[in-house]
C-alpha positions in Angstrom: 69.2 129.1 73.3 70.0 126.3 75.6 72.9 125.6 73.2 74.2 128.7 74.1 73.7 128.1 77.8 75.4 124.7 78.3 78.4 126.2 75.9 78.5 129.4 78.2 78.6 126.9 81.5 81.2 124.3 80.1 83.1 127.7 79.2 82.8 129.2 82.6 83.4 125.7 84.6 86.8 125.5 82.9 88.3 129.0 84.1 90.8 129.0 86.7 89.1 129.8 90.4 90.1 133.1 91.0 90.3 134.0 94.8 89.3 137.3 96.6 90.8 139.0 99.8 89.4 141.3 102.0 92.8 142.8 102.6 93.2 143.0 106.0 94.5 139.5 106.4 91.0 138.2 107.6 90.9 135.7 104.7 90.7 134.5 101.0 87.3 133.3 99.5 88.1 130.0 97.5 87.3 126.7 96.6 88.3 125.3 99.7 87.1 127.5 102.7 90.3 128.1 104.2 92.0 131.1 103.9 95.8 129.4 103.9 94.7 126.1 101.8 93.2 128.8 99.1 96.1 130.9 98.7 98.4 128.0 98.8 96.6 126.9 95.7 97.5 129.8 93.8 100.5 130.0 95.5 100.0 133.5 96.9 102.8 133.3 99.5 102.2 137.4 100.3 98.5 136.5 101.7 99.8 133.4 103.9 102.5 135.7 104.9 99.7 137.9 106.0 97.8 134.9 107.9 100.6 133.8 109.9 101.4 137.5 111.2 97.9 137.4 112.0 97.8 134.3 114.0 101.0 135.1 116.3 99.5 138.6 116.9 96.2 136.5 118.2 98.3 134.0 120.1 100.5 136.9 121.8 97.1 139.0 122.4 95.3 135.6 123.4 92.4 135.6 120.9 91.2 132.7 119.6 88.7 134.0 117.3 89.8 133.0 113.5 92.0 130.0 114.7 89.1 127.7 113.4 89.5 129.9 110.1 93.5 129.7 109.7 94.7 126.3 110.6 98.3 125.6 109.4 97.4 121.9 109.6 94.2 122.2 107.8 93.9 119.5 105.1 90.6 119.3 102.2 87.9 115.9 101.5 91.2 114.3 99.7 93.7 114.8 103.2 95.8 117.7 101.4 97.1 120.5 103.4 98.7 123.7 101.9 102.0 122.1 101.3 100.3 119.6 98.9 97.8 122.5 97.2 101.0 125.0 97.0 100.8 125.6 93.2 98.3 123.8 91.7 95.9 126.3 90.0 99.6 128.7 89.3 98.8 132.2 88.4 102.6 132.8 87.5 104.9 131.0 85.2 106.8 127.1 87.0 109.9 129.0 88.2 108.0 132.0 90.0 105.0 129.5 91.3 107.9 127.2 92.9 109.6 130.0 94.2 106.6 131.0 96.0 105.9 127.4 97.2 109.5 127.3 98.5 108.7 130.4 100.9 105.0 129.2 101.8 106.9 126.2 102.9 109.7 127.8 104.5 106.9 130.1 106.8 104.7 127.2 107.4 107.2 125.2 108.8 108.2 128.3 111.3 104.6 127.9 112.3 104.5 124.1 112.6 102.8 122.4 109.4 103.5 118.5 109.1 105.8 118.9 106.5 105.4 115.6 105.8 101.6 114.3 105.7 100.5 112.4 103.5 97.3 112.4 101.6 95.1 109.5 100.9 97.8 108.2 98.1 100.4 108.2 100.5 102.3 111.2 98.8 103.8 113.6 100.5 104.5 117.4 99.5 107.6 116.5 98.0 105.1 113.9 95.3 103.4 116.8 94.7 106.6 119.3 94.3 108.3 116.9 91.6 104.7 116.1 90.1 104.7 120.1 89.1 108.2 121.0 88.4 108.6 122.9 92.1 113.1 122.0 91.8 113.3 125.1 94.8 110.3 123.8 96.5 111.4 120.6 96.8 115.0 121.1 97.7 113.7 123.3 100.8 111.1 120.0 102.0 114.0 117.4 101.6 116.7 119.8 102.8 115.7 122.4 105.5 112.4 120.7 105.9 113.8 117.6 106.8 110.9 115.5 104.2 112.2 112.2 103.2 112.8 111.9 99.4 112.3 108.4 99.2 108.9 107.3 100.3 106.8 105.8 97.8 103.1 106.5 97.2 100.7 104.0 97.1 101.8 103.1 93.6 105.2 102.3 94.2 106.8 105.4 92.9 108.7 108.2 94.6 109.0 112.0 93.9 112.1 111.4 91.5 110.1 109.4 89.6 107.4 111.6 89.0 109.7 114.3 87.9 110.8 112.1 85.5 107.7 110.8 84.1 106.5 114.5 83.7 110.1 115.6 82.3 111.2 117.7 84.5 114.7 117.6 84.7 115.5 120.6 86.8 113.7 118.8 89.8 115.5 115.6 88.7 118.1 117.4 89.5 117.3 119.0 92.5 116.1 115.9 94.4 119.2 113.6 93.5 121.3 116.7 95.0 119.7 116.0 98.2 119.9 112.4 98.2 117.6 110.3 96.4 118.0 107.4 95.1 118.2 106.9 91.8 118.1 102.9 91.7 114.8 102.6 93.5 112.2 100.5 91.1 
């Protein structure tokens, strides 16, 4: 019997977190406890989409209610905000996940995210982007976004790197196309 148990809890602990919404833009249940960091996670662009419409309808009516609740600069315990989570538990296959990462980004920076904070390792979004195979995602951060895609994390390696060492060659691509440089060691 307790056999079964533990095998029932490792089984359970190893699903993907799957988030909730109430539908009327009032928030997503997750593992973080903020509504845009949780569907940035999944990268469930159509719910942010749903935040930020909610947010300029409360700054135009002057409510302040939920701002504590949706903060476009929020970050989790390890200093990520949405741009960094944007992907990382993907419900949808690379290509469709960095698409949607490429429009979270595109709305959040309307709204005013730091497109280029850095979490405690020093990487930015674009670490994270090339990390995952995001070759949209990060075009749109070192492009339109403005992101440098150069900086080194606090191991000495930038984003093109880290699209190499995971082998993704369409993001190779994509970040020497808007400048970086391939002879950085």
């Amino acid at each position: 019997m307790l056999f079964r148990l533990v095998s029932l809890f490792i089984l359970l602990s190893h699903l993907p977190l799957q988030l909730s919404q109430s539908g009327n833009g009032e928030g997503v249940v997750g593992r973080f406890g903020d509504p845009i960091l949780d569907a940035a996670y999944i990268a469930d662009y159509k719910s942010i989409q749903q935040f930020l419409k909610k947010l300029r309808e409360e700054d135009e009516e002057g409510i302040v209610s939920n701002k504590k609740k949706m903060d476009v600069n929020a970050i989790d315990s390890e200093n990520r905000n949405a741009l960094h989570l944007c992907g990382l538990d993907p419900q949808e296959e690379r290509l469709i996940v960095d698409d949607s990462c490429r429009r979270i980004a595109m709305m959040l920076k309307s709204a005013g995210t730091n497109l280029n904070a850095k979490e405690k390792n020093d990487m930015n979004a674009v670490h994270y982007g090339a990390t995952n195979g995001f070759p949209t995602f990060v075009s749109f951060l070192c492009g339109k976004g403005g992101v440098p895609c150069d900086e080194m994390d606090t191991e000495g390696r930038t984003p093109l790197l880290k699209a190499v060492a995971h082998g993704f060659n369409d993001t190779f691509h994509a970040l020497y196309k808007v400048g970086a440089n391939v002879h950085i060691k």
